[in-house]
N, CA and C atoms as a LAMMPS dump frame, in Angstrom:
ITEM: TIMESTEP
0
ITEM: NUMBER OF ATOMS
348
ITEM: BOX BOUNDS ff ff ff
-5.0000000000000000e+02 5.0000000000000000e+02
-5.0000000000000000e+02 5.0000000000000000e+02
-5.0000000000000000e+02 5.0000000000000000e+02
ITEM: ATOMS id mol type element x y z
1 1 1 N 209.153 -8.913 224.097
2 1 2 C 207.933 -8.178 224.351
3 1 3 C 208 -6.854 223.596
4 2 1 N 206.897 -6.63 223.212
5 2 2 C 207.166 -5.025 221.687
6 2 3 C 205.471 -4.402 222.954
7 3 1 N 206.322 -3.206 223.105
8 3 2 C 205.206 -2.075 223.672
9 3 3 C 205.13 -1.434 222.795
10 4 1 N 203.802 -1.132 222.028
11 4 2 C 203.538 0.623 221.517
12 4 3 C 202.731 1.234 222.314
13 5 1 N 203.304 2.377 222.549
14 5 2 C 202.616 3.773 222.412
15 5 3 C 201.938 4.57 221.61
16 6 1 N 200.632 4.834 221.673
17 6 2 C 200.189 5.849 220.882
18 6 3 C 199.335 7.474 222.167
19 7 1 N 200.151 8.253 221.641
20 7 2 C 200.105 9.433 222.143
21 7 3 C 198.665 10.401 221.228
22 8 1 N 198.102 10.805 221.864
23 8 2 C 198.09 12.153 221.282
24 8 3 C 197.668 13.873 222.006
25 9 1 N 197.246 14.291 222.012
26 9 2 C 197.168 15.577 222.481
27 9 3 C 195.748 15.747 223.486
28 10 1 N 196.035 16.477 224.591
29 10 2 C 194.427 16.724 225.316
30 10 3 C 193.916 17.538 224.655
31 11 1 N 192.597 17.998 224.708
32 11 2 C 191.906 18.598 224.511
33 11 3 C 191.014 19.248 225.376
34 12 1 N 190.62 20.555 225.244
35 12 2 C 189.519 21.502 226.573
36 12 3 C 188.886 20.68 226.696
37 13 1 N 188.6 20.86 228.036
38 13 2 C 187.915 20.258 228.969
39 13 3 C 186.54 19.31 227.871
40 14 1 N 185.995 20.965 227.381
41 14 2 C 184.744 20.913 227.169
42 14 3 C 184.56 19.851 226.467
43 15 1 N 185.509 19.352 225.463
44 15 2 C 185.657 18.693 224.011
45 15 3 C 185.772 17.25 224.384
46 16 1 N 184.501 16.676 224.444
47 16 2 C 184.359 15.346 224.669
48 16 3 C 185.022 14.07 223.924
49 17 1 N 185.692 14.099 222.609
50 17 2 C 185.986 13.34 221.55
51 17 3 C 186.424 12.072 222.469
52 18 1 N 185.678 10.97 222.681
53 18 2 C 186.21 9.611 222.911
54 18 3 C 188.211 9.042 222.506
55 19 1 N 188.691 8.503 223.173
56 19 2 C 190.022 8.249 222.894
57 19 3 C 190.436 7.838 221.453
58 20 1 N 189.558 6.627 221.366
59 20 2 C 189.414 6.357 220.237
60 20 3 C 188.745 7.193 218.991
61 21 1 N 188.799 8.098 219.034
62 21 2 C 188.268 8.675 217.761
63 21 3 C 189.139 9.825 217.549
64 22 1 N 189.824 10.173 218.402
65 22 2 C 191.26 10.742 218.317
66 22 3 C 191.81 10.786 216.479
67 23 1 N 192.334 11.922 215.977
68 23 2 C 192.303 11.928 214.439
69 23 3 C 194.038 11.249 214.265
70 24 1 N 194.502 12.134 214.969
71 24 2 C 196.261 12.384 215.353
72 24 3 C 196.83 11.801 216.465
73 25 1 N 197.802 10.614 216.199
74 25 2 C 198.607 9.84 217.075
75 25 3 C 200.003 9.989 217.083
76 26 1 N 200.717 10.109 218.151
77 26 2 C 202.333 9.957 217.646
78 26 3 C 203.037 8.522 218.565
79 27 1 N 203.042 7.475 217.318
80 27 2 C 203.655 6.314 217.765
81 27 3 C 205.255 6.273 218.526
82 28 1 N 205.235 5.47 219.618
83 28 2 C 206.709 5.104 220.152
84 28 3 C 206.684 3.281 220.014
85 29 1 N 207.719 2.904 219.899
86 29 2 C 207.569 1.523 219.762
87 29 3 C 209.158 1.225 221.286
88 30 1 N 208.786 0.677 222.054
89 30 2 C 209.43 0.157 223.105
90 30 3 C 210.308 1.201 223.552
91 31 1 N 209.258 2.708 223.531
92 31 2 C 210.303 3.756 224.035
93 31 3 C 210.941 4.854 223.137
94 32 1 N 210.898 4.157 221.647
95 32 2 C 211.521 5.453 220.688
96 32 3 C 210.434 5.359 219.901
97 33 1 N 210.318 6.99 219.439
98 33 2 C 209.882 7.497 218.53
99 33 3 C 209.126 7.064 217.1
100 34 1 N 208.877 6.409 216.933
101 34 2 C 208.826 5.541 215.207
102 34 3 C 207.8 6.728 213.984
103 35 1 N 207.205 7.529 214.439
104 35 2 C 206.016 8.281 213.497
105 35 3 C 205.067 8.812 213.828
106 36 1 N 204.042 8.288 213.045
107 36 2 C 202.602 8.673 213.35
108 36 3 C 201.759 8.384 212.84
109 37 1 N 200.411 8.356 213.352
110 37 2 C 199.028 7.332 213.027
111 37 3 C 198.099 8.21 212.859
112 38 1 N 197.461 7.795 212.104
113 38 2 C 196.025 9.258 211.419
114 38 3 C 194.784 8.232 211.606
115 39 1 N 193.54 8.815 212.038
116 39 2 C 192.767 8.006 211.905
117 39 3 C 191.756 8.049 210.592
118 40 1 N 191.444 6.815 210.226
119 40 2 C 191.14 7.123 208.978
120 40 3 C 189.861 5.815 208.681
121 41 1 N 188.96 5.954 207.484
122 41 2 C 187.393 4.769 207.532
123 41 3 C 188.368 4.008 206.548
124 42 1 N 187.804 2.621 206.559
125 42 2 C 188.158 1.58 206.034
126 42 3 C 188.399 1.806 204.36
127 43 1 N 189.152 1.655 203.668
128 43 2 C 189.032 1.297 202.356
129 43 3 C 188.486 0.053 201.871
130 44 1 N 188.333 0.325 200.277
131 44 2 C 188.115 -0.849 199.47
132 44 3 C 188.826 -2.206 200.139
133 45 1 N 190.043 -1.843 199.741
134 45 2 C 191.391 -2.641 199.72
135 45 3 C 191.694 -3.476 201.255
136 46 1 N 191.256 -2.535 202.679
137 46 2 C 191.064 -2.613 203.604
138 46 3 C 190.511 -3.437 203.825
139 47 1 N 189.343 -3.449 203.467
140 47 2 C 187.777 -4.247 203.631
141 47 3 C 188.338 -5.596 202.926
142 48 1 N 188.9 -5.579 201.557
143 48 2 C 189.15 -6.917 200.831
144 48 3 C 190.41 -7.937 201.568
145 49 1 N 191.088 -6.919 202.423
146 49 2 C 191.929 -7.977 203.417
147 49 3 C 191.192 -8.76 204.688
148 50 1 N 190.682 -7.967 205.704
149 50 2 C 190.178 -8.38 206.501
150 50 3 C 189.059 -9.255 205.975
151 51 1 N 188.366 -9.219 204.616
152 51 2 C 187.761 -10.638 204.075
153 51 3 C 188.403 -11.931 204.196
154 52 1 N 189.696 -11.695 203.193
155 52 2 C 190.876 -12.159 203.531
156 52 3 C 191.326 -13.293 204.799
157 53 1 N 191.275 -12.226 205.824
158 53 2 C 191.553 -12.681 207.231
159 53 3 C 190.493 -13.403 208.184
160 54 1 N 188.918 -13.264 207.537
161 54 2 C 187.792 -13.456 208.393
162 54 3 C 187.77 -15.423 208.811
163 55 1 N 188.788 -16.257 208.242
164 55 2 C 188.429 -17.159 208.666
165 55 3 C 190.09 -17.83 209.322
166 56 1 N 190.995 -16.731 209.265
167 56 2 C 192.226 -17.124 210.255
168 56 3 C 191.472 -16.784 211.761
169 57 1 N 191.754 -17.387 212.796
170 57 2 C 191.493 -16.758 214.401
171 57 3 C 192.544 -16.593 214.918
172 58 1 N 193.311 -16.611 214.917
173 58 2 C 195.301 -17.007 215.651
174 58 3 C 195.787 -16.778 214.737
175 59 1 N 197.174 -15.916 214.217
176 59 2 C 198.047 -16.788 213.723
177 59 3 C 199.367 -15.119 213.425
178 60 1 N 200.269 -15.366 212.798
179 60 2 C 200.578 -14.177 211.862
180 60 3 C 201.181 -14.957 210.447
181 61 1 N 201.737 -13.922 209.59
182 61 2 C 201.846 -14.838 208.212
183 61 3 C 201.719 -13.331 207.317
184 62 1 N 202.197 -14.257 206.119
185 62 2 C 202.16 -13.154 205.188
186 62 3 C 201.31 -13.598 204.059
187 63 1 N 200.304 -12.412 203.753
188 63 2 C 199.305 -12.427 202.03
189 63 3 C 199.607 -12.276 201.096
190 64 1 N 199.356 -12.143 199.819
191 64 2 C 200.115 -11.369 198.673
192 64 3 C 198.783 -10.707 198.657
193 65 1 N 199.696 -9.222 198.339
194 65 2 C 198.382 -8.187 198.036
195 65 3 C 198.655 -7.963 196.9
196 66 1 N 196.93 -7.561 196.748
197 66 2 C 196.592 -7.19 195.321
198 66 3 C 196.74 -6.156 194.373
199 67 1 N 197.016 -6.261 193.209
200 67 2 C 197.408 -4.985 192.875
201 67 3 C 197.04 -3.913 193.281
202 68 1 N 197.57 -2.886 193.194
203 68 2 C 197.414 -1.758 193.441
204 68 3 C 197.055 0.127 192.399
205 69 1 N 196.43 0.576 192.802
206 69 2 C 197.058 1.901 191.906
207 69 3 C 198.204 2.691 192.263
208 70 1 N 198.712 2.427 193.167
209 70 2 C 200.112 3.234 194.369
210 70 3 C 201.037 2.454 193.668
211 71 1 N 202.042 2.94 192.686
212 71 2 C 203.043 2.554 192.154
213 71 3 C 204.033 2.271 193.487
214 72 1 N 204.561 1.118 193.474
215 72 2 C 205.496 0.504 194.478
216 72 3 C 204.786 -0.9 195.101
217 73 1 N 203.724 -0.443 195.209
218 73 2 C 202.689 -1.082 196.001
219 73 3 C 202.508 -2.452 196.415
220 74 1 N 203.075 -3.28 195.273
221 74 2 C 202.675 -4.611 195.123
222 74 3 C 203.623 -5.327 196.296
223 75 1 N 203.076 -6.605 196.127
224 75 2 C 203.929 -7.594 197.063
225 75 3 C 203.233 -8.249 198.219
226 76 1 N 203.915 -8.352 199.477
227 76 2 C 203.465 -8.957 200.417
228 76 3 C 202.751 -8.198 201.417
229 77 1 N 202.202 -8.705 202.437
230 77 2 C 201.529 -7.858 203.624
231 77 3 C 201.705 -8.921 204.366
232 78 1 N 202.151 -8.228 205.651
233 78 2 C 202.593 -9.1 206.837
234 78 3 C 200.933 -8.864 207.641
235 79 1 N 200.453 -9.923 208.312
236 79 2 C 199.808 -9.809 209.27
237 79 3 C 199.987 -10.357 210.617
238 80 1 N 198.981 -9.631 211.672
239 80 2 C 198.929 -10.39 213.235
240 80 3 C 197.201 -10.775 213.288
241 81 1 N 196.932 -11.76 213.535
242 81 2 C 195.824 -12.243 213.961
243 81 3 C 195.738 -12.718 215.238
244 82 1 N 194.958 -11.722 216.502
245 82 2 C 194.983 -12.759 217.913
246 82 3 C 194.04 -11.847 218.589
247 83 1 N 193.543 -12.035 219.948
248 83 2 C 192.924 -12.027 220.991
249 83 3 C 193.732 -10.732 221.877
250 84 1 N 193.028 -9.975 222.541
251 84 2 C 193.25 -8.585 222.708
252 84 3 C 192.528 -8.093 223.831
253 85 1 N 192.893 -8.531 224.908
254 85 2 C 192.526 -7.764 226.237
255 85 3 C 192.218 -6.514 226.782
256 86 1 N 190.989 -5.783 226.581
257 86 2 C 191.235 -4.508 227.061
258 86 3 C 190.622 -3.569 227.872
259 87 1 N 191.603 -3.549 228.885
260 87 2 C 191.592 -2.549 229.557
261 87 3 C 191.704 -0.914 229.728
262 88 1 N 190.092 -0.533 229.97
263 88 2 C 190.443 1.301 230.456
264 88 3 C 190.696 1.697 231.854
265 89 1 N 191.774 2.415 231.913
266 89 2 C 192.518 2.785 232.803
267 89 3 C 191.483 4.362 232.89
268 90 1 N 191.238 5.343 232.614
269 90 2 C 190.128 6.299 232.654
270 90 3 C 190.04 7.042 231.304
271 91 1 N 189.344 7.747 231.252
272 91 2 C 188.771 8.497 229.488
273 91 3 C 190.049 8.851 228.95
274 92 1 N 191.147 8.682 229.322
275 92 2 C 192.093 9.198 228.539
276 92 3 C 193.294 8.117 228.618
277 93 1 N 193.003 7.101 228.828
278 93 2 C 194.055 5.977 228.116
279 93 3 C 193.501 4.47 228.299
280 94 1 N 194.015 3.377 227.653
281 94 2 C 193.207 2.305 227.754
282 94 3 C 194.412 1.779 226.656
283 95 1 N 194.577 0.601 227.016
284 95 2 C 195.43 -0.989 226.67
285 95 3 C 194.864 -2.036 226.23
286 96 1 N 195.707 -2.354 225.433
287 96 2 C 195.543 -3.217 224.559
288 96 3 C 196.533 -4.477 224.9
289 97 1 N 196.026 -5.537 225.198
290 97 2 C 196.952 -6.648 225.605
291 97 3 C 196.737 -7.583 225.227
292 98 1 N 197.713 -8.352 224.389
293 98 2 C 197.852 -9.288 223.288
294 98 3 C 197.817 -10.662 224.3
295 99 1 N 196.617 -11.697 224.035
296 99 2 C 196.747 -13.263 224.838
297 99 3 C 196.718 -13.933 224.192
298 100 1 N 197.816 -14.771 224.843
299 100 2 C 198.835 -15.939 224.776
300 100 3 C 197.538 -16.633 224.949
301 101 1 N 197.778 -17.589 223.282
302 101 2 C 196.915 -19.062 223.792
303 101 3 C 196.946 -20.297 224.557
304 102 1 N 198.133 -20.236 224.749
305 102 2 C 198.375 -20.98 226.486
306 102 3 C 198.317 -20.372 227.36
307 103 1 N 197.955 -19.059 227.593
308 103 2 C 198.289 -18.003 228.917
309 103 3 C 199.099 -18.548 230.07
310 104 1 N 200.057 -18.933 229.522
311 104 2 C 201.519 -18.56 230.568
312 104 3 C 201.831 -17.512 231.167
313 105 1 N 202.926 -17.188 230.069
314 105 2 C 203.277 -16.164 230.501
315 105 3 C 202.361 -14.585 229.708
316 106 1 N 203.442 -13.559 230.087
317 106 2 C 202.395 -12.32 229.762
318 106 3 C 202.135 -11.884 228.678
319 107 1 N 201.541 -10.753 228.359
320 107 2 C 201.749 -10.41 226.554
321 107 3 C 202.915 -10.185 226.284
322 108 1 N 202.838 -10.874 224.45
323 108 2 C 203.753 -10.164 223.864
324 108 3 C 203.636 -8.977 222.969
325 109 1 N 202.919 -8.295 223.186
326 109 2 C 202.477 -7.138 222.373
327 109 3 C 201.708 -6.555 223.395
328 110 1 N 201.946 -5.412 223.667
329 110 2 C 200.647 -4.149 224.536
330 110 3 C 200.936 -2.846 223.668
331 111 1 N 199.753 -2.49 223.526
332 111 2 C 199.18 -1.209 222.818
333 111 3 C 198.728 -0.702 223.781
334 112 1 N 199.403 0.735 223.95
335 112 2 C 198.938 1.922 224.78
336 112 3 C 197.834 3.098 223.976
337 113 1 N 197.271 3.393 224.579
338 113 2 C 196.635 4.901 223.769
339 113 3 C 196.174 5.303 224.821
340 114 1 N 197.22 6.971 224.671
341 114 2 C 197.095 7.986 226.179
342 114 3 C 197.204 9.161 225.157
343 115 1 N 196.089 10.244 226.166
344 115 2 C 195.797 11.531 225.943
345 115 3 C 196.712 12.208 226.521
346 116 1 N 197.947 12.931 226.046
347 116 2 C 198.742 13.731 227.081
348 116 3 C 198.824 15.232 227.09
């Protein structure tokens, strides 16, 4: 089972910004630390994967991506394709829970995002 966390900062009262639109995240992956997440609009490149992806429904796997201008860039891209349960817990956090297409047992993936 892989938990992330995504953290980011409260804000005054007054400052309504929805969870999700949050700019600045600081990722934990099953408890440690791993980085951080910026929020950011779709790219070109973005857009030409999830084309890509629009007729997988399930699965994970790897693409070959397309060139690039980012020297290093080239190669593979891992993906997750699945179904995503979610629950808000109140304006300042809400889950993300990955379902099993047999729904047995529980997720294997939950995504947190909390205002702290």
């Amino acid at each position: 089972m892989v938990r992330i966390a995504m953290e980011c900062d409260k804000r005054p009262e007054k400052d309504k910004t929805k969870l999700m639109e949050e700019p600045l995240w600081t990722m934990y992956c099953n408890g440690k630390k791993n980085g951080y997440g910026v929020r950011r609009e779709a790219t070109e490149e973005d857009l030409r994967v999830m084309e890509m992806l629009k007729a997988v429904s399930m699965g994970a796997g790897v693409i070959p991506q397309p060139p690039s201008e980012v020297e290093g860039a080239e190669g593979e891209m891992a993906y997750v394709r699945a179904h995503f349960e979610r629950v808000v817990g109140s304006r300042d956090s809400e889950t993300l829970y990955m379902v099993s297409p047999d729904g047995s047992s529980g997720p294997d993936l939950s995504i947190y995002f909390v205002r702290v």
